[in-house]
PDB file of N, CA, C and O in Angstrom, chain B, residues numbered from 101:
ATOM      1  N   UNK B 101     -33.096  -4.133  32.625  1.00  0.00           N
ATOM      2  CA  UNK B 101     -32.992  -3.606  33.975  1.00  0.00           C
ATOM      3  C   UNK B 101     -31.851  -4.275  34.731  1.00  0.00           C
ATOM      4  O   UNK B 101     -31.148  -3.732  35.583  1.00  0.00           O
ATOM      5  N   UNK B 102     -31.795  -5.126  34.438  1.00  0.00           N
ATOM      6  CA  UNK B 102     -30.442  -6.726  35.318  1.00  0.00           C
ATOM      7  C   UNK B 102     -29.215  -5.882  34.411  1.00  0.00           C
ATOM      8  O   UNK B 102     -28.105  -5.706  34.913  1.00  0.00           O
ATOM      9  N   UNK B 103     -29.459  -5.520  33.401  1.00  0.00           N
ATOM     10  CA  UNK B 103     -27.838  -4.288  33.356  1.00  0.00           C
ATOM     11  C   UNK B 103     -27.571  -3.817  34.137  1.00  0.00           C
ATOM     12  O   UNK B 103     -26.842  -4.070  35.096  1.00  0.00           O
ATOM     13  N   UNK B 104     -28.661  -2.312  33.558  1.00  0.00           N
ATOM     14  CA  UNK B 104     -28.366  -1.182  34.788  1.00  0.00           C
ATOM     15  C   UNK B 104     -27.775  -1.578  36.071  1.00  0.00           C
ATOM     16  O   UNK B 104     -26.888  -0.890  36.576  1.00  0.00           O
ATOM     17  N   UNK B 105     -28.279  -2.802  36.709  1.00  0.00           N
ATOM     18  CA  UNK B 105     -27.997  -2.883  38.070  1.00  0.00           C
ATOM     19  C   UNK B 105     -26.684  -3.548  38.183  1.00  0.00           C
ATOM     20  O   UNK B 105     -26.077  -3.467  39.251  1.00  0.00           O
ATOM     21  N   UNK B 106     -26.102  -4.311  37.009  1.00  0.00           N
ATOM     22  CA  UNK B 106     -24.921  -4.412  37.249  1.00  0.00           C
ATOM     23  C   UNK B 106     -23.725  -3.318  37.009  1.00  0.00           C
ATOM     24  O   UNK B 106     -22.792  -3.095  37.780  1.00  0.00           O
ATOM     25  N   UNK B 107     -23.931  -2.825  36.015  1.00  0.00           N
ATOM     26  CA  UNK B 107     -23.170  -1.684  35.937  1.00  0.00           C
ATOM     27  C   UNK B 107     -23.191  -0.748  36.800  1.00  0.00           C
ATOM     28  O   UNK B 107     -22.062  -0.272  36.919  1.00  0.00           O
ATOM     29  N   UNK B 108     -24.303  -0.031  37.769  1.00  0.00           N
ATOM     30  CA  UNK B 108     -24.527   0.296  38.818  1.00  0.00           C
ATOM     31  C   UNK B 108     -23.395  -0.276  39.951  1.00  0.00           C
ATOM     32  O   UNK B 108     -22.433   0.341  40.408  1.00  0.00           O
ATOM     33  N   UNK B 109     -23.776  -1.474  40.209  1.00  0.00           N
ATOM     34  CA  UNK B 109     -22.593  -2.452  41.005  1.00  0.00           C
ATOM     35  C   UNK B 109     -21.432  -2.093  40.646  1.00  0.00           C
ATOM     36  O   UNK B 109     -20.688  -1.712  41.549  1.00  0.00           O
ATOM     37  N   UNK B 110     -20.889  -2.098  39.184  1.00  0.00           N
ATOM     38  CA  UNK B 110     -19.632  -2.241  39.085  1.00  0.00           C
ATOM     39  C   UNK B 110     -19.269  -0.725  39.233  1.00  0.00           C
ATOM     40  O   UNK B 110     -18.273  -0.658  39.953  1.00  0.00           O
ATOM     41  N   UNK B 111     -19.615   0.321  38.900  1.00  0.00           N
ATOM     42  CA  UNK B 111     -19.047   1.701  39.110  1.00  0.00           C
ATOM     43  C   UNK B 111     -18.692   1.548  40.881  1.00  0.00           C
ATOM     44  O   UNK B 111     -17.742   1.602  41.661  1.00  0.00           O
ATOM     45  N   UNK B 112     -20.347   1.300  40.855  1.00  0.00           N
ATOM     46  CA  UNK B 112     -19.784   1.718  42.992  1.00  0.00           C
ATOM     47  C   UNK B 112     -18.676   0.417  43.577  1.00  0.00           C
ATOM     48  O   UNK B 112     -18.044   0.753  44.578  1.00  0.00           O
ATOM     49  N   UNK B 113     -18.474  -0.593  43.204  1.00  0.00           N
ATOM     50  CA  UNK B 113     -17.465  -0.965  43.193  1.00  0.00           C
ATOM     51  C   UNK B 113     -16.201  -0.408  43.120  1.00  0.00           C
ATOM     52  O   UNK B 113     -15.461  -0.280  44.096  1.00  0.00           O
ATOM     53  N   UNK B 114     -15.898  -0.028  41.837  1.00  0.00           N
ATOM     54  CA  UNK B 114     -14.431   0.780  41.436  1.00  0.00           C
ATOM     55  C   UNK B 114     -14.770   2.052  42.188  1.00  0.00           C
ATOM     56  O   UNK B 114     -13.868   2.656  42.769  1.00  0.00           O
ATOM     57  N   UNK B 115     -15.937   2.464  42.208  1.00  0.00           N
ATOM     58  CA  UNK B 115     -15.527   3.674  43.499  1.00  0.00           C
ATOM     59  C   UNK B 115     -15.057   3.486  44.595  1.00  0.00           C
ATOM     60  O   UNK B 115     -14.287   4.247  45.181  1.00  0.00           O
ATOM     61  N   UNK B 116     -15.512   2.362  45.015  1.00  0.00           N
ATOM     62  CA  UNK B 116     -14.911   1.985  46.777  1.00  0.00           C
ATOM     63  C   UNK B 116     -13.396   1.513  46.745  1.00  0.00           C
ATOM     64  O   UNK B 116     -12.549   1.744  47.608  1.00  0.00           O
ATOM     65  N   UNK B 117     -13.241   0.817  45.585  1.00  0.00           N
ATOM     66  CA  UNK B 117     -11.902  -0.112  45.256  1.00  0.00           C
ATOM     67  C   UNK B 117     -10.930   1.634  45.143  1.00  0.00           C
ATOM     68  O   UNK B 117      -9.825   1.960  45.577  1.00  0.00           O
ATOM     69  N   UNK B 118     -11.834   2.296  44.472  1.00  0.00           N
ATOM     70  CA  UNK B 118     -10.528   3.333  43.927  1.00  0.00           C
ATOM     71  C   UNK B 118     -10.092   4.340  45.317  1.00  0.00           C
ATOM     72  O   UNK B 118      -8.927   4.625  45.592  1.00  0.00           O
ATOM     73  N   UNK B 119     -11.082   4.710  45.959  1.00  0.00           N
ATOM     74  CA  UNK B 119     -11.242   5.386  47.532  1.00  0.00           C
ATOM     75  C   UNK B 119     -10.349   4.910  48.118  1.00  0.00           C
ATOM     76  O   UNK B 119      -9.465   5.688  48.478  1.00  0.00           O
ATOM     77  N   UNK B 120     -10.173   3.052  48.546  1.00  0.00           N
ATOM     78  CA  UNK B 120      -9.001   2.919  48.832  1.00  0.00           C
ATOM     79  C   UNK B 120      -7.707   2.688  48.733  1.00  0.00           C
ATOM     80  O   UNK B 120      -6.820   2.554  49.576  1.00  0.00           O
ATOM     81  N   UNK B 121      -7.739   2.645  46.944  1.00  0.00           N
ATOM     82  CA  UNK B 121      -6.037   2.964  46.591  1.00  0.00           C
ATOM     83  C   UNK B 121      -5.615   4.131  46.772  1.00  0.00           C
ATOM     84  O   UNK B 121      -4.487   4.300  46.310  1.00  0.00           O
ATOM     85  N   UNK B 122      -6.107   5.087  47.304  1.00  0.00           N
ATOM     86  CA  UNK B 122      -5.715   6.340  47.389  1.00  0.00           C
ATOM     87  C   UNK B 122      -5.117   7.340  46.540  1.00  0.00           C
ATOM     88  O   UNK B 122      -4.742   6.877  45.464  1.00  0.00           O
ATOM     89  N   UNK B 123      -4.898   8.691  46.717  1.00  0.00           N
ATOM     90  CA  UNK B 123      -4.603   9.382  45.966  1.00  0.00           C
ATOM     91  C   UNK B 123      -3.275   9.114  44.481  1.00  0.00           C
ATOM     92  O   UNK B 123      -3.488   9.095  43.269  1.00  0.00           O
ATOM     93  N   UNK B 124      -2.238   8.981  45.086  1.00  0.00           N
ATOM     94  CA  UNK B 124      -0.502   8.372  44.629  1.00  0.00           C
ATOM     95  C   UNK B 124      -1.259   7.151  43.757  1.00  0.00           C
ATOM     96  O   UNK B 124      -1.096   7.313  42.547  1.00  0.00           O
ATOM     97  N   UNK B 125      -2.042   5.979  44.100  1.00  0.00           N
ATOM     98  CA  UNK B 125      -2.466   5.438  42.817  1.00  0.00           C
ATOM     99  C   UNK B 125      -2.896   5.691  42.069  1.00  0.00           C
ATOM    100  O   UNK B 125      -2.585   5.329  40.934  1.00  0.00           O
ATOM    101  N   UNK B 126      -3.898   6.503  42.390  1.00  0.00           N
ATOM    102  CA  UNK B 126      -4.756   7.162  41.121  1.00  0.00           C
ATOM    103  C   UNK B 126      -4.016   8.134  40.206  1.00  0.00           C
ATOM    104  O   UNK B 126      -4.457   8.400  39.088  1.00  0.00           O
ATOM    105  N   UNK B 127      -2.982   8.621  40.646  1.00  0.00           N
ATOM    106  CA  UNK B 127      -1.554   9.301  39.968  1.00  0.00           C
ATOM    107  C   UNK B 127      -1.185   8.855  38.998  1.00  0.00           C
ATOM    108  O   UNK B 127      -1.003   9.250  37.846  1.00  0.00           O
ATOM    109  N   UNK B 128      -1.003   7.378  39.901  1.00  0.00           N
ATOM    110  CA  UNK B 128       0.138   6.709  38.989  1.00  0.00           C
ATOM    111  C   UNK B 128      -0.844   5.914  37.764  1.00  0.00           C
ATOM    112  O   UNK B 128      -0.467   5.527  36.657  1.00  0.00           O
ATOM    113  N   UNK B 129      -1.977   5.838  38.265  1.00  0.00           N
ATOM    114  CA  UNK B 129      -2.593   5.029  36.962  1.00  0.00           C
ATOM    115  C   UNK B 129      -3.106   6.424  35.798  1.00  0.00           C
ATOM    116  O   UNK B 129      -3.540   6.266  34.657  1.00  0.00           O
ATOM    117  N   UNK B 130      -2.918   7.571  36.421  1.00  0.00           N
ATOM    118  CA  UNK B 130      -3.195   8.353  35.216  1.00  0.00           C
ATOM    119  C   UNK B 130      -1.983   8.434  34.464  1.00  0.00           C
ATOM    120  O   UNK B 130      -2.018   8.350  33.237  1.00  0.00           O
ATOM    121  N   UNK B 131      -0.990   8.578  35.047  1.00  0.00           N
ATOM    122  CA  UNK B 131       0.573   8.525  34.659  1.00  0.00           C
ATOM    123  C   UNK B 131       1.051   7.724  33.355  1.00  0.00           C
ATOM    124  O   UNK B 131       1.827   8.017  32.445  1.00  0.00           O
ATOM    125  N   UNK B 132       0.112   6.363  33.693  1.00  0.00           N
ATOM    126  CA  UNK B 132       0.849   5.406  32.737  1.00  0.00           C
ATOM    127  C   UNK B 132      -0.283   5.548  31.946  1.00  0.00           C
ATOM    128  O   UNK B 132       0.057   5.361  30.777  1.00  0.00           O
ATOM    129  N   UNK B 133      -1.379   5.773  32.024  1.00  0.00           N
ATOM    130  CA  UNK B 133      -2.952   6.192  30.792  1.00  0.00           C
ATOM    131  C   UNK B 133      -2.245   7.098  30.085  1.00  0.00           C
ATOM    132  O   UNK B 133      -2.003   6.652  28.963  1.00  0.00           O
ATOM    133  N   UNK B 134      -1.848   8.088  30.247  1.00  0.00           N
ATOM    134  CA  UNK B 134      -0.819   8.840  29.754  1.00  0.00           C
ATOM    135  C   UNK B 134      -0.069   8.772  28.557  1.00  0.00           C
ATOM    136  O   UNK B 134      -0.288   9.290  27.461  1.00  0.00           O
ATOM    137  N   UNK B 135       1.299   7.693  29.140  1.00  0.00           N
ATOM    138  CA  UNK B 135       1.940   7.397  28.394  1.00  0.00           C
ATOM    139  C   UNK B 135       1.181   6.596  27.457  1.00  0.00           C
ATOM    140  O   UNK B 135       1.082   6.911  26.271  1.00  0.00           O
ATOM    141  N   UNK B 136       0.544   5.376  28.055  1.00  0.00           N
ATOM    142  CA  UNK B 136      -0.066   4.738  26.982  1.00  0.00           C
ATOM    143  C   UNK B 136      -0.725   5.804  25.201  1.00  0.00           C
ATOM    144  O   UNK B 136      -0.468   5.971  24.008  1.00  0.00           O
ATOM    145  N   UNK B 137      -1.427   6.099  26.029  1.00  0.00           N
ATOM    146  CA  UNK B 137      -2.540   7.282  24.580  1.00  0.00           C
ATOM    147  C   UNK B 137      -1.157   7.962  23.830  1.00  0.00           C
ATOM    148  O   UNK B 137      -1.167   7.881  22.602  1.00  0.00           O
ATOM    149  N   UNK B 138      -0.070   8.566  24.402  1.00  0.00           N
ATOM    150  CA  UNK B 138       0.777   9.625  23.680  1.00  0.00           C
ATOM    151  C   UNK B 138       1.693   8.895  22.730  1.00  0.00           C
ATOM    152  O   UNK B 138       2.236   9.373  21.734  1.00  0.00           O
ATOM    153  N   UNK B 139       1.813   7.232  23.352  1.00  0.00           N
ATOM    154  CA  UNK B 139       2.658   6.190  22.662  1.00  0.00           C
ATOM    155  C   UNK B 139       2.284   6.498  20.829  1.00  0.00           C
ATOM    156  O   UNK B 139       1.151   6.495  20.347  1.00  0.00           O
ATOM    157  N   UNK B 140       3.541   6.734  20.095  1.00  0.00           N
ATOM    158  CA  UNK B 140       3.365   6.541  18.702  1.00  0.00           C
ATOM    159  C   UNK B 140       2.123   5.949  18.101  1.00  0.00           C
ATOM    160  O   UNK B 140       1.102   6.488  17.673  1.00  0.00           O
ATOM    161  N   UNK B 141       2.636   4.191  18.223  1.00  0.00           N
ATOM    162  CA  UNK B 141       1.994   2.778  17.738  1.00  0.00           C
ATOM    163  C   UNK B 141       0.489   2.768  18.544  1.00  0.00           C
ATOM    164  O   UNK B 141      -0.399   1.966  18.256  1.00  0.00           O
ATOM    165  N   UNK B 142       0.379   3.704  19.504  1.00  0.00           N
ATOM    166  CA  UNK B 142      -1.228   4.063  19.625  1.00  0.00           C
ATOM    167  C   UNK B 142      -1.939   4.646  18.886  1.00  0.00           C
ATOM    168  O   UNK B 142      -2.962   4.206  18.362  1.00  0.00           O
ATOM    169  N   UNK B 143      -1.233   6.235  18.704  1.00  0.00           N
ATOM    170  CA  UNK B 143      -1.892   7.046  17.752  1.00  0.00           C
ATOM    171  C   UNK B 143      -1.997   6.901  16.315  1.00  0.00           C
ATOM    172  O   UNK B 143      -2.683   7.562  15.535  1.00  0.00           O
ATOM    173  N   UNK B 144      -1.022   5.699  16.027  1.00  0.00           N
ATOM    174  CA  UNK B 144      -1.118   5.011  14.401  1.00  0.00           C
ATOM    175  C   UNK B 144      -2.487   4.111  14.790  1.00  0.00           C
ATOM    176  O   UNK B 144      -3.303   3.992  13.876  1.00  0.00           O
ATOM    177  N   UNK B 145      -2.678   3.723  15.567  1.00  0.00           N
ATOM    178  CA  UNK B 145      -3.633   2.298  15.586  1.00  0.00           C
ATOM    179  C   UNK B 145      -5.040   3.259  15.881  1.00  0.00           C
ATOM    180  O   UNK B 145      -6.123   2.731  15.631  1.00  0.00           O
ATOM    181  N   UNK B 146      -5.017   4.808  16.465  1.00  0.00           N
ATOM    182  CA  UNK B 146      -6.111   5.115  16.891  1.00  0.00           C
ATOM    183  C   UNK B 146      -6.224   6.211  15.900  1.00  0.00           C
ATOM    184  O   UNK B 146      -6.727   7.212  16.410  1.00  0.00           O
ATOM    185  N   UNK B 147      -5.850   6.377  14.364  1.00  0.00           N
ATOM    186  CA  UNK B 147      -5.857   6.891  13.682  1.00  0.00           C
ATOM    187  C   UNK B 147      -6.409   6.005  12.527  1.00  0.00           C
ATOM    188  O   UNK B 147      -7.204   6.576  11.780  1.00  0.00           O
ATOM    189  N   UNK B 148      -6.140   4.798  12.277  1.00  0.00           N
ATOM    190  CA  UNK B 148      -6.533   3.764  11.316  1.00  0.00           C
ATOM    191  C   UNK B 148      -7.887   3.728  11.665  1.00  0.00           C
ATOM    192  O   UNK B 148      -8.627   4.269  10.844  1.00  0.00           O
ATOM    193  N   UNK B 149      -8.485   3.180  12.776  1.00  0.00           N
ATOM    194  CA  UNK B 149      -9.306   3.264  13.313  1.00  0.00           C
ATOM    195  C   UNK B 149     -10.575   4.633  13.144  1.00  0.00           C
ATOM    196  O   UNK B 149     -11.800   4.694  13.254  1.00  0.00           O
ATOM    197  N   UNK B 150      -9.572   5.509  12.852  1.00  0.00           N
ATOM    198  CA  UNK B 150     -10.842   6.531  13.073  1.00  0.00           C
ATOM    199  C   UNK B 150     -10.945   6.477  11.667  1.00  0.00           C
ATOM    200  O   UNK B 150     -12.132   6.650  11.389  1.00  0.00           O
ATOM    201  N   UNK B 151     -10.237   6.313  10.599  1.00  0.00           N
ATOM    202  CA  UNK B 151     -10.675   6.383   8.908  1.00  0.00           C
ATOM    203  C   UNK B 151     -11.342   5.538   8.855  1.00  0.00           C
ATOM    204  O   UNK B 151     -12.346   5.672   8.156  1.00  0.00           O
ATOM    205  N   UNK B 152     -11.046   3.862   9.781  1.00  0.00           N
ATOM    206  CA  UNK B 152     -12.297   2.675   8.876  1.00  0.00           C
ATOM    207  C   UNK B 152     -13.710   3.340   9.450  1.00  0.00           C
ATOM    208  O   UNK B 152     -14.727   3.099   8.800  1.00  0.00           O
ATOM    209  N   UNK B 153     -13.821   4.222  10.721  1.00  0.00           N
ATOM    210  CA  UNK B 153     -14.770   4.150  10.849  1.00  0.00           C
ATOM    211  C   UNK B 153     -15.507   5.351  10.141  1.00  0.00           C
ATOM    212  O   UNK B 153     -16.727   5.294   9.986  1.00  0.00           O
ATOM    213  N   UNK B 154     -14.726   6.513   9.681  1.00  0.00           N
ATOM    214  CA  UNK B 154     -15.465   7.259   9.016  1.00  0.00           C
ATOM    215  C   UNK B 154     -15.707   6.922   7.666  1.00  0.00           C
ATOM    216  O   UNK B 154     -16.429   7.632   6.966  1.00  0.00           O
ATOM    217  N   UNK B 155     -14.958   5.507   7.082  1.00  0.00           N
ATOM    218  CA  UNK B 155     -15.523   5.378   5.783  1.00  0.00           C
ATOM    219  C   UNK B 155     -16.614   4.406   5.973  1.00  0.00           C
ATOM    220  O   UNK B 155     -17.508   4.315   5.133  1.00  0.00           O
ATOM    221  N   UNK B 156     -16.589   3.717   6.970  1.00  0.00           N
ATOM    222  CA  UNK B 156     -18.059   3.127   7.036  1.00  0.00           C
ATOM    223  C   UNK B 156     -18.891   3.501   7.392  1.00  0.00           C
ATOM    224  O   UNK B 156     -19.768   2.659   7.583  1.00  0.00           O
ATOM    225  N   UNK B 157     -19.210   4.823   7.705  1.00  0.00           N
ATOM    226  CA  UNK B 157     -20.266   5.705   8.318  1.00  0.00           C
ATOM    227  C   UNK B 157     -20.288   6.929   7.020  1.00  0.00           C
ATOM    228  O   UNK B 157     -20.963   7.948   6.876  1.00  0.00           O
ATOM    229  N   UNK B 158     -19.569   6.498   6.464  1.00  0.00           N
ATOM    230  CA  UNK B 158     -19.629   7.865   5.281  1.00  0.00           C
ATOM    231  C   UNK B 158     -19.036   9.329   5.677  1.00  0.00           C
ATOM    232  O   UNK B 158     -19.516  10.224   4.983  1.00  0.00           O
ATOM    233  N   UNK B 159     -18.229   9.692   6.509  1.00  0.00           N
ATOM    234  CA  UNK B 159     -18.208  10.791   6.692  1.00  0.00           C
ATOM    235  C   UNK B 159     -17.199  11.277   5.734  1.00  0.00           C
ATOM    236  O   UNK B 159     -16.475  10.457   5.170  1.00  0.00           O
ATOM    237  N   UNK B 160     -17.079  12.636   5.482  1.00  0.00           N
ATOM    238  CA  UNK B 160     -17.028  13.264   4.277  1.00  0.00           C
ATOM    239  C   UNK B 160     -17.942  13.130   2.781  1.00  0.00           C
ATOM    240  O   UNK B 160     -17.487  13.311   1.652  1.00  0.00           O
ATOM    241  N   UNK B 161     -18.954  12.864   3.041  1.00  0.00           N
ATOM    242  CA  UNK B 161     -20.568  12.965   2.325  1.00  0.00           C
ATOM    243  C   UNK B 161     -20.897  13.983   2.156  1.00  0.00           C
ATOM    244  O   UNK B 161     -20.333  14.682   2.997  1.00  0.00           O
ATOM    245  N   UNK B 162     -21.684  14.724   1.369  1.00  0.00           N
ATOM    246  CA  UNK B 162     -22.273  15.691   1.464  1.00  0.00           C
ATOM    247  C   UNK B 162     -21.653  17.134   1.370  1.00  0.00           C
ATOM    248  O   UNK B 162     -22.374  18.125   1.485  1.00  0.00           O
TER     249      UNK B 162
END
């Protein structure tokens, strides 16, 4: 229950925190989320990633 209530805290936190960076920040931090994910050396690292995990979960089984 002492989770929930922190995580609770922390959302309405970043809600209030984000309310007042205003719109143009929230832009700009999608902007660079963006670039980040489309970056090459991401999609190599978030591609490795998805094989270790489908061979440790077995997928393609059956």
């Amino acid at each position: 229950m002492a989770l929930m209530k922190k995580f609770l805290l922390g959302v309405g936190l970043g809600y209030v925190l984000g309310t007042k960076a205003g719109r143009g920040r929230y832009e700009q931090i999608v902007r660079t989320y963006r670039k980040v994910i489309d970056h090459p050396m991401v999609q190599g690292a978030a591609g490795v990633a998805r094989a270790k995990v489908g061979e440790k979960f077995g997928r393609g089984r059956g």
